[in-house]
C-alpha positions as CSV (number, residue, x, y, z in Angstrom):
1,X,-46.9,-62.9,15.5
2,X,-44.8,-66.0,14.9
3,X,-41.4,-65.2,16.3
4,X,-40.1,-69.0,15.8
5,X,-41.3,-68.3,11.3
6,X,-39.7,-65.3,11.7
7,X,-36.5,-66.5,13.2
8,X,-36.7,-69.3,10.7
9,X,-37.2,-66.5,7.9
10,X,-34.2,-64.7,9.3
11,X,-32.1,-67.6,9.3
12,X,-32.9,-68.3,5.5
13,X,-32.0,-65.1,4.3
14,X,-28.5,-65.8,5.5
15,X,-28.0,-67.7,2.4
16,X,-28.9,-64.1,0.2
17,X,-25.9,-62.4,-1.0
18,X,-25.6,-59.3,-2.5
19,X,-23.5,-60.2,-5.4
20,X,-21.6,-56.8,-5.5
21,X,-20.8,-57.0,-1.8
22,X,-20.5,-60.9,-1.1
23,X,-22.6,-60.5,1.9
24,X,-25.9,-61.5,3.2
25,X,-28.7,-59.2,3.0
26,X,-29.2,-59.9,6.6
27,X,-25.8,-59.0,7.5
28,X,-25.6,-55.5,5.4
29,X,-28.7,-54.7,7.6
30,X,-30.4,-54.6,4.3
31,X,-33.5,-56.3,6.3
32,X,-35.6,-53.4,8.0
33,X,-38.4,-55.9,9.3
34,X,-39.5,-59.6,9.1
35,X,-43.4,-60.2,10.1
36,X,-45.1,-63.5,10.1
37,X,-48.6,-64.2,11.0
38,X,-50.0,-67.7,12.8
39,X,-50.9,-68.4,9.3
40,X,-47.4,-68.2,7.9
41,X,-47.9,-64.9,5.7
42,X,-44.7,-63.3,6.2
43,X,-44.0,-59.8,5.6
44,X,-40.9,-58.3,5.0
45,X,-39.4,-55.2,4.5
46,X,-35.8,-54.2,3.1
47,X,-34.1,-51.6,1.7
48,X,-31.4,-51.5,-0.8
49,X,-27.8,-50.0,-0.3
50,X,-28.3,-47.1,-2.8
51,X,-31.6,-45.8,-4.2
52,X,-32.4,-47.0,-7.4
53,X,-30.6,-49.7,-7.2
54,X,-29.6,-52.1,-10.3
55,X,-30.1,-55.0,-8.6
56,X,-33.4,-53.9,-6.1
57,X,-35.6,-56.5,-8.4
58,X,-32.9,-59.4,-8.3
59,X,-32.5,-58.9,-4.5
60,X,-36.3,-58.6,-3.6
61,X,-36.9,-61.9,-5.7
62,X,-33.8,-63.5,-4.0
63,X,-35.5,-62.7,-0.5
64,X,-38.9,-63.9,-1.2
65,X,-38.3,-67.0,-2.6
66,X,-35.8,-67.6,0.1
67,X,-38.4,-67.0,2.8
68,X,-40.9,-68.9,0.9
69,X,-38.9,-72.5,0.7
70,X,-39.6,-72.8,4.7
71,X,-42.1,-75.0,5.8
72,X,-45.1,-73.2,7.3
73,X,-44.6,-70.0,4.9
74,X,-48.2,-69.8,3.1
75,X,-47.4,-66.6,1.2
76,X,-44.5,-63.5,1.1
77,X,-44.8,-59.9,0.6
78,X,-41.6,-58.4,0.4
79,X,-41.6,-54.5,0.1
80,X,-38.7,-52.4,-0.6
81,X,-38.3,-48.9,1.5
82,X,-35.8,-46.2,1.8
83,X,-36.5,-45.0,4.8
84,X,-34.3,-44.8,6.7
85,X,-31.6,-44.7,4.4
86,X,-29.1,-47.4,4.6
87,X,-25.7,-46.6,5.9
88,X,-22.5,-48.8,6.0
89,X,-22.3,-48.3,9.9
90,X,-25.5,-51.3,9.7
91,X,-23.0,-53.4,8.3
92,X,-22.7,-56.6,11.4
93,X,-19.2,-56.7,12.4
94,X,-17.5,-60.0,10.8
């Protein structure tokens, strides 16, 4: 585990907005899980506010190449999940 990639990783996902809420992914709670290995093969696991969401694809894109522009990131997986369910109450207070 590389918790200084993944705190990097974190960090860059800051910069993701969900373009119907104006927010970061990261601050919706919209990030389950970030995983990086010594090599700098990150993992990462989201969600999506509703199931089948219309912008799922844009916003899994939007997060790995985010996560991939950081120096030391060799590749990205990015998988989405529903489980659990996301729920306004893991929005982070402003």
């Amino acid at each position: 585990m590389s918790a200084p990639l993944e705190r990097l990783v974190e960090i860059a996902l800051r910069d993701v907005l969900d373009p119907e809420m104006g927010r970061s992914v990261v601050d919706l709670g919209l990030i389950y899980d970030i995983a990086a290995t010594p090599e700098g093969a990150v993992a990462i696991t989201m969600t999506t506010t509703t199931r089948g969401c219309p912008l799922a694809g844009f916003l899994k894109e939007a997060v790995a190449v985010a996560a991939g522009a950081i120096s030391g990131v060799t590749s990205v997986e990015v998988a989405l999940t529903y489980e659990p369910a996301w729920e306004p109450a893991m929005i982070a207070a402003e």
